[in-house]
VOGU-3710 file (C-alpha; in Angstrom, 3 decimals, decimal comma):
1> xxxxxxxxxx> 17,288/-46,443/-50,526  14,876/-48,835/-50,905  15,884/-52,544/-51,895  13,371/-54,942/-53,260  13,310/-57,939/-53,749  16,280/-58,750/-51,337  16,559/-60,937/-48,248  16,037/-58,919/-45,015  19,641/-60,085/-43,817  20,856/-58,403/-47,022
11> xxxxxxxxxx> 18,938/-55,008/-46,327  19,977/-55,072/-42,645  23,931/-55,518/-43,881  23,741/-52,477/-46,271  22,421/-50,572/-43,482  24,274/-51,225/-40,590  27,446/-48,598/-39,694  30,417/-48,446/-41,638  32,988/-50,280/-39,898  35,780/-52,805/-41,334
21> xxxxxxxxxx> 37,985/-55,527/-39,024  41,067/-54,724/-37,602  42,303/-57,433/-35,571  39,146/-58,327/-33,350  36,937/-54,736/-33,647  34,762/-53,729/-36,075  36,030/-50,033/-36,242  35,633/-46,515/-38,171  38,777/-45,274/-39,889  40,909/-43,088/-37,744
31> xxxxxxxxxx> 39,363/-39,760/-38,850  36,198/-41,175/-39,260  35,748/-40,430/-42,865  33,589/-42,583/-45,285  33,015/-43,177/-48,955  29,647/-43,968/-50,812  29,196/-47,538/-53,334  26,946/-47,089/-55,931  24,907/-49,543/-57,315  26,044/-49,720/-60,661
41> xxxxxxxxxx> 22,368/-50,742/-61,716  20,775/-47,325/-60,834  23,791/-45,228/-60,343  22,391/-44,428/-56,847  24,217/-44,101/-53,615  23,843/-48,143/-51,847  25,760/-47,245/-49,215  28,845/-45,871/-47,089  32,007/-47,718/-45,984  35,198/-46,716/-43,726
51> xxxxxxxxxx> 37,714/-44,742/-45,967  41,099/-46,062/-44,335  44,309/-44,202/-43,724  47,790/-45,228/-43,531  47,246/-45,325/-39,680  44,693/-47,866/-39,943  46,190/-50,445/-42,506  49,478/-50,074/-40,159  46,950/-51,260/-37,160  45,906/-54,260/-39,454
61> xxxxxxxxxx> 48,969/-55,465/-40,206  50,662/-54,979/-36,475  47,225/-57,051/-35,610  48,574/-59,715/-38,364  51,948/-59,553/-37,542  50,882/-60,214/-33,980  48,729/-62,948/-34,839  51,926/-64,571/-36,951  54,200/-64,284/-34,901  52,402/-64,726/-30,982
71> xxxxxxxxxx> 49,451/-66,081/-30,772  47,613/-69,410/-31,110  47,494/-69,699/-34,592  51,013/-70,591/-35,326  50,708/-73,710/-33,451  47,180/-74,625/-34,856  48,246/-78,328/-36,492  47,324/-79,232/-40,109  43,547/-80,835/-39,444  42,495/-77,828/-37,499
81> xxxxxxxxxx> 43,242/-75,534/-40,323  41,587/-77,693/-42,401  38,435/-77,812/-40,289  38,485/-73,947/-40,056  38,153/-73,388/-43,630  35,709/-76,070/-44,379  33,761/-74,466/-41,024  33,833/-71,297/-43,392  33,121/-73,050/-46,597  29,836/-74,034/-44,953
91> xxxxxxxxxx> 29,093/-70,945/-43,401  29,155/-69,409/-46,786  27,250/-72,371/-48,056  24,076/-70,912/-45,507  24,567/-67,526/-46,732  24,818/-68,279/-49,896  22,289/-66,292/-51,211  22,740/-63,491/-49,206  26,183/-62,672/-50,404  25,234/-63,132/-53,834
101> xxxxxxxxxx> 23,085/-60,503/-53,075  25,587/-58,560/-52,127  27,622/-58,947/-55,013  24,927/-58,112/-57,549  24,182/-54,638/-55,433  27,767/-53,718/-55,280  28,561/-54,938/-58,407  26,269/-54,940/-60,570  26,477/-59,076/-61,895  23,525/-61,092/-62,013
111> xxxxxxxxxx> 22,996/-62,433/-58,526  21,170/-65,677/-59,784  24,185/-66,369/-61,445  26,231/-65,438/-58,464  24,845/-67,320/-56,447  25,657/-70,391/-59,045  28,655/-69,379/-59,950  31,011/-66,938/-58,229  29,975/-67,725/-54,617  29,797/-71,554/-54,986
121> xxxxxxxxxx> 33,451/-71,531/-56,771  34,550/-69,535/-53,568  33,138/-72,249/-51,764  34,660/-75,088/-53,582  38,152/-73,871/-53,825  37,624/-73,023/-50,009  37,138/-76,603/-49,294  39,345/-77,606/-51,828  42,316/-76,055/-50,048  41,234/-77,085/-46,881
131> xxxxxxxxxx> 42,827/-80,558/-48,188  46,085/-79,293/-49,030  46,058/-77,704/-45,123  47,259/-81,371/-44,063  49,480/-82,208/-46,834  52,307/-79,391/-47,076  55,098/-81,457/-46,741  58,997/-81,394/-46,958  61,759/-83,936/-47,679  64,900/-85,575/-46,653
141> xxxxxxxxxx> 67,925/-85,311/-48,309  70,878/-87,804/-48,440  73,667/-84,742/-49,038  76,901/-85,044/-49,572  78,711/-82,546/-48,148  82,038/-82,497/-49,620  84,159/-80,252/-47,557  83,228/-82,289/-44,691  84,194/-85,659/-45,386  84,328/-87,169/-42,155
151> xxxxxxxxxx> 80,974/-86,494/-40,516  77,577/-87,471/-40,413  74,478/-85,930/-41,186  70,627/-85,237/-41,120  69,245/-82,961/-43,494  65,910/-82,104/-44,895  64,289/-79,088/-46,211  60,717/-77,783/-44,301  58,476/-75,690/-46,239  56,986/-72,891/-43,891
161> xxxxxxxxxx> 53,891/-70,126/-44,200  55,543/-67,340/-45,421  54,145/-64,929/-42,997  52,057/-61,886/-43,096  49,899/-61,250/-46,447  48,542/-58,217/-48,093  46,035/-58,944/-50,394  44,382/-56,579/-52,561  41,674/-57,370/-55,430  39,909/-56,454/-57,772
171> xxxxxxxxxx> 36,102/-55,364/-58,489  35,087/-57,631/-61,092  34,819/-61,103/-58,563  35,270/-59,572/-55,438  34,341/-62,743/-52,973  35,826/-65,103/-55,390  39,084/-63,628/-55,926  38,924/-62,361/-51,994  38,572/-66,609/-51,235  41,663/-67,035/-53,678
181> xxxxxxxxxx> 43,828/-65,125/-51,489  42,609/-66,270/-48,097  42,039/-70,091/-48,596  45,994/-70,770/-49,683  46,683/-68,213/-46,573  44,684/-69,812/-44,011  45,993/-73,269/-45,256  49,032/-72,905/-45,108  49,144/-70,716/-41,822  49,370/-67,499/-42,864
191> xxxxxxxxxx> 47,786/-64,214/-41,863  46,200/-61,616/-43,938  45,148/-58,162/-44,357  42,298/-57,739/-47,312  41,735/-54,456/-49,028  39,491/-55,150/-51,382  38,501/-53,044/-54,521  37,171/-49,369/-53,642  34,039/-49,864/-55,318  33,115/-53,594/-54,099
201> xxxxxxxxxx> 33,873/-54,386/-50,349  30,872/-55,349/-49,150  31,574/-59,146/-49,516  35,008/-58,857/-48,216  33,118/-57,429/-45,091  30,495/-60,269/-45,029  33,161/-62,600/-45,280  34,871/-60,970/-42,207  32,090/-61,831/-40,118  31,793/-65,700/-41,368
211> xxxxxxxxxx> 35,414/-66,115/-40,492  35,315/-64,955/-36,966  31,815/-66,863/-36,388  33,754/-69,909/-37,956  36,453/-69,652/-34,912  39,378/-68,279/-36,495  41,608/-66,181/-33,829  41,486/-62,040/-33,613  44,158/-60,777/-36,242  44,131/-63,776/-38,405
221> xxxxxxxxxx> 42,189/-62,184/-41,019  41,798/-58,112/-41,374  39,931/-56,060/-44,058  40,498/-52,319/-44,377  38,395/-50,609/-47,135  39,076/-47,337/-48,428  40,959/-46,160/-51,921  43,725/-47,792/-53,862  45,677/-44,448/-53,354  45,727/-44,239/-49,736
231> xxxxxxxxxx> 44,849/-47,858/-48,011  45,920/-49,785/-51,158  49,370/-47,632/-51,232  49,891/-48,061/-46,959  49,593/-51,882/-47,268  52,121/-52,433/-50,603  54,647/-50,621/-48,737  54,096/-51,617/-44,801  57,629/-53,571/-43,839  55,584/-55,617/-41,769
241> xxxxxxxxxx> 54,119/-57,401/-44,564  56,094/-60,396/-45,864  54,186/-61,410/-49,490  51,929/-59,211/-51,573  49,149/-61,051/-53,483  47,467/-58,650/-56,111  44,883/-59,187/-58,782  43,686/-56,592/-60,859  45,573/-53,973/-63,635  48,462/-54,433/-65,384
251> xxxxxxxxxx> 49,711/-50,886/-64,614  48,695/-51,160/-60,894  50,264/-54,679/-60,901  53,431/-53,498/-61,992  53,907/-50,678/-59,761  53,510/-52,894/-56,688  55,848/-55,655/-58,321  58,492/-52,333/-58,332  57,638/-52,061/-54,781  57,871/-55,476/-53,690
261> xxxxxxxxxx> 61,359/-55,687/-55,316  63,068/-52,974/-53,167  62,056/-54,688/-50,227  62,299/-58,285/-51,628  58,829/-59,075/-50,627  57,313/-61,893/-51,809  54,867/-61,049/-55,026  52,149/-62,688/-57,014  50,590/-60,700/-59,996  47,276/-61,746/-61,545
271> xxxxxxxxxx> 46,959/-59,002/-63,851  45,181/-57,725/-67,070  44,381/-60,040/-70,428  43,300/-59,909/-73,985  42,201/-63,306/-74,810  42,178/-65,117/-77,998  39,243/-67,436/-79,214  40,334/-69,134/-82,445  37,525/-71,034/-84,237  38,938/-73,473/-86,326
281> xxxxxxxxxx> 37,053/-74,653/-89,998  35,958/-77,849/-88,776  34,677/-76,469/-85,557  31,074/-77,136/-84,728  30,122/-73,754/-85,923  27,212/-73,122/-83,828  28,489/-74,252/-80,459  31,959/-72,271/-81,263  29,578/-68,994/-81,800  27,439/-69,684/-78,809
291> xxxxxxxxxx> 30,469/-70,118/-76,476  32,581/-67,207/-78,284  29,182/-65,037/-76,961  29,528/-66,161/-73,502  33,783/-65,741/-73,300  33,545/-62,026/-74,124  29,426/-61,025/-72,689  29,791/-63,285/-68,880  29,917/-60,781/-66,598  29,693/-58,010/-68,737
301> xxxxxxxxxx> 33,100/-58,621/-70,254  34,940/-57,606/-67,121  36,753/-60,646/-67,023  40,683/-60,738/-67,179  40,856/-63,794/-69,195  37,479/-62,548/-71,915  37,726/-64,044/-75,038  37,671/-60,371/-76,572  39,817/-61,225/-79,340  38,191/-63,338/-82,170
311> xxxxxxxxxx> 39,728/-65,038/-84,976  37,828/-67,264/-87,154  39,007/-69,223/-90,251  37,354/-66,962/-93,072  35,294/-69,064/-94,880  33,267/-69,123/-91,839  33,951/-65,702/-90,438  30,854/-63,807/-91,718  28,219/-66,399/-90,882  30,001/-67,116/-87,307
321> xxxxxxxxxx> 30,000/-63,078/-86,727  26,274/-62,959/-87,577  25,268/-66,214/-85,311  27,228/-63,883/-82,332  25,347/-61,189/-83,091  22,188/-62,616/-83,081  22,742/-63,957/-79,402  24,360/-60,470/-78,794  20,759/-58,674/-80,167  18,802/-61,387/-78,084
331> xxxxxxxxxx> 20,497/-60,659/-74,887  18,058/-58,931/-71,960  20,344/-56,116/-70,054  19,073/-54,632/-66,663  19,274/-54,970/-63,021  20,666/-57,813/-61,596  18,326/-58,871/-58,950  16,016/-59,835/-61,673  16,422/-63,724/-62,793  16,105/-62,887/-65,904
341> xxxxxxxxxx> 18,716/-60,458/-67,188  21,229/-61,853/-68,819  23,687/-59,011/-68,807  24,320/-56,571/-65,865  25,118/-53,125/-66,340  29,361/-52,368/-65,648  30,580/-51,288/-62,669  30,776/-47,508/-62,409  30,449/-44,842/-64,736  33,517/-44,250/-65,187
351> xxxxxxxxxx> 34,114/-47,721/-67,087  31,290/-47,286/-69,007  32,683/-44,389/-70,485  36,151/-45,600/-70,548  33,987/-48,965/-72,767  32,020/-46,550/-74,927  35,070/-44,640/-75,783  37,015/-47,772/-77,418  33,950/-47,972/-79,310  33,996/-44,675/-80,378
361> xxxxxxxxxx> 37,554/-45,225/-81,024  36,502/-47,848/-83,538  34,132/-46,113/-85,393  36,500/-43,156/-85,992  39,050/-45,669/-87,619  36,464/-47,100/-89,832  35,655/-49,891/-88,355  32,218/-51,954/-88,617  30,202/-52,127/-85,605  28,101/-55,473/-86,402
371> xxxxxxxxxx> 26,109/-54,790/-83,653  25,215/-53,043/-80,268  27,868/-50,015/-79,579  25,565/-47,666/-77,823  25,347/-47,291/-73,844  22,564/-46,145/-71,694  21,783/-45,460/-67,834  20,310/-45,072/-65,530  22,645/-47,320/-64,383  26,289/-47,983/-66,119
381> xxxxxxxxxx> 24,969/-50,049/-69,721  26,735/-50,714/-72,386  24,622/-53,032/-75,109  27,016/-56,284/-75,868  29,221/-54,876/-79,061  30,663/-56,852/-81,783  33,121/-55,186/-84,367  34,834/-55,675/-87,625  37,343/-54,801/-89,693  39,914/-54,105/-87,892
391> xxxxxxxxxx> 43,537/-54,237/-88,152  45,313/-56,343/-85,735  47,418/-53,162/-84,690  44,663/-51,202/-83,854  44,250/-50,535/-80,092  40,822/-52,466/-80,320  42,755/-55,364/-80,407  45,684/-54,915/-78,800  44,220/-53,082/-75,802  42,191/-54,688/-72,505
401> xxxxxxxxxx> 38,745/-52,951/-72,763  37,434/-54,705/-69,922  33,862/-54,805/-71,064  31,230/-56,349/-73,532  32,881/-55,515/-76,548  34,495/-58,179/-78,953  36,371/-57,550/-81,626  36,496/-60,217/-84,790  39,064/-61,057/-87,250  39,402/-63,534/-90,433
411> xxxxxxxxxx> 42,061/-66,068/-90,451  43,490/-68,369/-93,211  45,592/-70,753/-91,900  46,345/-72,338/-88,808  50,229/-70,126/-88,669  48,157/-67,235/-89,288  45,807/-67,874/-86,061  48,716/-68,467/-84,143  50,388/-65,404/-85,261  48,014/-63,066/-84,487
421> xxxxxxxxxx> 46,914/-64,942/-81,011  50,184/-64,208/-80,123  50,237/-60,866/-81,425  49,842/-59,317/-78,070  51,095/-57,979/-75,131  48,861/-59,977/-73,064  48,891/-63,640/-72,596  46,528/-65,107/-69,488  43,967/-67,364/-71,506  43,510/-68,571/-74,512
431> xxxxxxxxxx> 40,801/-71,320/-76,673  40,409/-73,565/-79,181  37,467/-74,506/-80,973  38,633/-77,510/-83,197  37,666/-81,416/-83,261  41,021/-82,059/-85,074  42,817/-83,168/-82,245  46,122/-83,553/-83,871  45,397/-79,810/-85,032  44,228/-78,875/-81,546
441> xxxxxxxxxx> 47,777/-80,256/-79,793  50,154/-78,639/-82,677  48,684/-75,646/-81,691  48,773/-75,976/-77,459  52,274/-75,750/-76,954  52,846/-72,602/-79,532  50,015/-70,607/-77,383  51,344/-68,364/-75,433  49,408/-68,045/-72,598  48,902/-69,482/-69,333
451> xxxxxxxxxx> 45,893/-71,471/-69,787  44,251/-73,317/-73,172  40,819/-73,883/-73,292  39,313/-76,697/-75,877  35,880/-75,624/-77,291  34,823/-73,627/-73,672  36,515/-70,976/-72,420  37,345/-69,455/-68,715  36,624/-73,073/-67,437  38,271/-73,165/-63,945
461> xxxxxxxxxx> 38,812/-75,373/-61,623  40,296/-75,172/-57,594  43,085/-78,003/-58,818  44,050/-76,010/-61,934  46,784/-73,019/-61,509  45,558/-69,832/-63,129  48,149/-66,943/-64,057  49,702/-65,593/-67,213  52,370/-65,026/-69,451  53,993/-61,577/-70,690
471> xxxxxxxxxx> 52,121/-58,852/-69,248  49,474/-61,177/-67,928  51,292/-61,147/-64,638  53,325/-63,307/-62,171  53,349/-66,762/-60,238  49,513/-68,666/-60,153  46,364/-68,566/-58,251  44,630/-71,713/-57,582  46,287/-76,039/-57,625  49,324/-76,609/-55,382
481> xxxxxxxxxx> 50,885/-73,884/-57,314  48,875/-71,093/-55,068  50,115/-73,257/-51,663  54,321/-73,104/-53,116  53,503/-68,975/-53,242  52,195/-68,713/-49,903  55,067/-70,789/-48,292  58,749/-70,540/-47,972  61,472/-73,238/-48,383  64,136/-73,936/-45,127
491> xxxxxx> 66,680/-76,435/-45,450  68,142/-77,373/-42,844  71,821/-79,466/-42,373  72,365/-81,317/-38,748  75,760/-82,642/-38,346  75,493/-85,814/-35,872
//
């Protein structure tokens, strides 16, 4: 197909074979079988990848396991782990543009703003663990040790890499949440096997190559692409593999959390979200709308923690609906590779229908569509949606849609906000539009969710640990939190 407007570098990656990285080869899957991406802008076929069976994530992890367990990378010291990943960091930093390039062809995502965003927040949580790589520590302990009153002893506790990781992601960052995985990993001494999302590999596969130019020894780091059924299902349940690390679905995310516990393998769920933004009365109206618009329309609303719930105090609720309607209306859709598009088309066809039909859903129960609601191709569109009156039980509300549609109800009180923010099954983000600060910290603590935004929203940063509450999921990415789930605790008791 032909690719304009697109670095050579990125024409000559889509085209070259399908292979994926097992230990030190680029290889086919065992049977040789392939699977088309689409580029969700046109709907047409980008490109082939290896479809990989059981037999080949089993190689990738025996290649981790090996790598764990024998060679040189378990006695790597602190600094050179460190200087690995910021060697990466800055190899990603040159092809910056390239695999944002990437990500808007598999994806479908703006790449101007991938480039700005998702790739450059890989970067900097890269190098931002590449600090921690030197200071995992332990501690001493003066113990008592009771039933042995007459001795002497040493004891401290060491906190070790936990071992062999399967990480699996999902399609809506793929290099960013591919870089959340492997920087704690790397840091901390890990290995890891990467199967990222069936529909969006192609920067997990670019990042392959940067690692083993930036030194890193065969095995360290694997990627096997192919379906969530086959390759997704071989690595949850591979005894080789000590922790699981999944972001995506709630279901999905609960079924390998059931898997993880018969083998006790360690588990961290990043998982689905429904996202409250509550816009207070004394709010500054028009920045609250404008940054209500970009919670739920960045990336085409396929963002765990959207702000796809809205609740506004209701003396303001009509005129702050219309203001987010109007930058709704205004909003360019189309193909990402041009600057300026503002919204990206979703990533298969299948989610566009699975979007559309929520909206359908809507209108059915009499809800208001205040604007947008239709979809259109080629390509996988869906116009950015706004709807009203609806009850809080509907499934509008209670349900992730995973796309650009936002759903808006009145409030009267500040217990009545709460309430309903709470009101779900989800809880991963959560924001507050408010310049009553007093207001603003009552209502902190009674949010339950695992972040709290004040007027922005999905504001991130490499120091601050990102997970959720409920059915948001288990354990954090991201802040020292991400290095205590990659590690294990030993204590250890020396009698002198």
């Amino acid at each position: 197909m032909s690719l304009p407007n697109v670095l050579p570098a990125t024409s000559a990656f889509i085209q070259r074979a399908p292979r994926m990285l097992i230990g030190s080869g680029w290889v086919e899957a065992a049977d040789g079988q392939t699977m088309p991406l689409h580029n969700p802008a046109t709907g047409e076929v980008l490109c082939v990848v290896p479809r990989a069976t059981p037999a080949d994530v089993d190689r990738a992890v025996l290649a981790a396991r090996q790598a764990f367990d024998d060679s040189a990378w378990t006695r790597t010291r602190p600094r050179e782990r460190q200087n690995l990943l910021w060697k990466l960091a800055d190899l990603m930093q040159r092809d910056a543009e390239l695999l944002a390039q990437l990500e808007c062809l598999n994806n479908g995502k703006s790449a101007a703003v991938a480039q700005v965003m998702d790739v450059q927040l890989a970067i900097d949580f890269l190098r931002y663990m590449a600090g921690w790589a030197t200071k995992i520590e332990g501690s001493t302990v003066d113990v008592s040790a009771p039933l042995m009153p007459n001795d002497q002893f040493h004891s401290f506790i060491r906190r070790e890499a936990v071992g062999v990781v399967g990480a699996i992601v999902a399609w809506n960052f793929p290099l960013l949440l591919a870089c959340w995985k492997l920087g704690p990993a790397l840091a901390t001494g890990c290995t890891v096997v990467l199967k990222p999302a069936d529909e969006t590999p192609l920067t997990a596969l670019k990042l392959a190559e940067l690692v083993l130019e930036a030194g890193y020894p065969e095995g360290v780091f694997n990627v096997v692409t192919g379906t969530g059924i086959t390759a997704g299902s071989a690595l949850t349940h591979n005894p080789l593999v000590d922790k699981l690390t999944f972001t995506g679905s709630t279901a999905v995310g609960k079924q390998i959390g059931k898997i993880a516990m018969d083998s006790m393998t360690r588990v961290t769920l990043e998982l689905g979200g429904k996202s409250p933004t509550i816009v207070m009365a004394d709010a500054d109206l028009k920045t609250a709308a404008a940054g209500a618009a970009s919670a739920i329309f960045f990336n085409q609303g396929q963002v765990c923690c959207a702000g796809s719930r809205l609740y506004v105090q209701r003396k303001h609720f009509d005129n702050v609906v219309a203001d987010i309607s109007d930058i709704a209306k205004a909003m360019k859709l189309g193909n990402g590779l041009d600057p300026s598009v503002e919204m990206g088309p979703l990533i298969s066809a299948r989610q566009q229908e699975r979007v559309y039909g929520y909206i359908e859903k809507g209108r059915e129960s009499g809800a208001t569509i205040a604007c947008g609601g239709e979809q259109f191709g080629p390509g996988f569109f869906v116009k950015p949606t706004v709807i009203v009156d609806v009850d809080q039980k509907h499934s509008l509300v209670q349900e992730e849609i995973f796309g650009p549609v936002l759903v808006a109800i009145p409030f009267d009180d500040e217990a009545d906000a709460l309430r309903m923010a709470n009101d779900s099954p989800y809880g991963l983000g959560a924001s507050i539009w408010s310049n009553d600060l007093a207001a603003v910290h009552r209502m902190i603590p009674r949010i339950k969710s695992g972040s709290v935004w004040v007027n922005c929203h999905s504001a991130l940063d490499p120091a601050l640990p990102f997970g959720g509450y409920k059915m948001s999921g288990v354990g954090r990415e991201m802040g020292y939190a991400a290095i205590e789930h990659y590690t294990e605790l030993k204590s250890v008791l020396i009698k002198l």
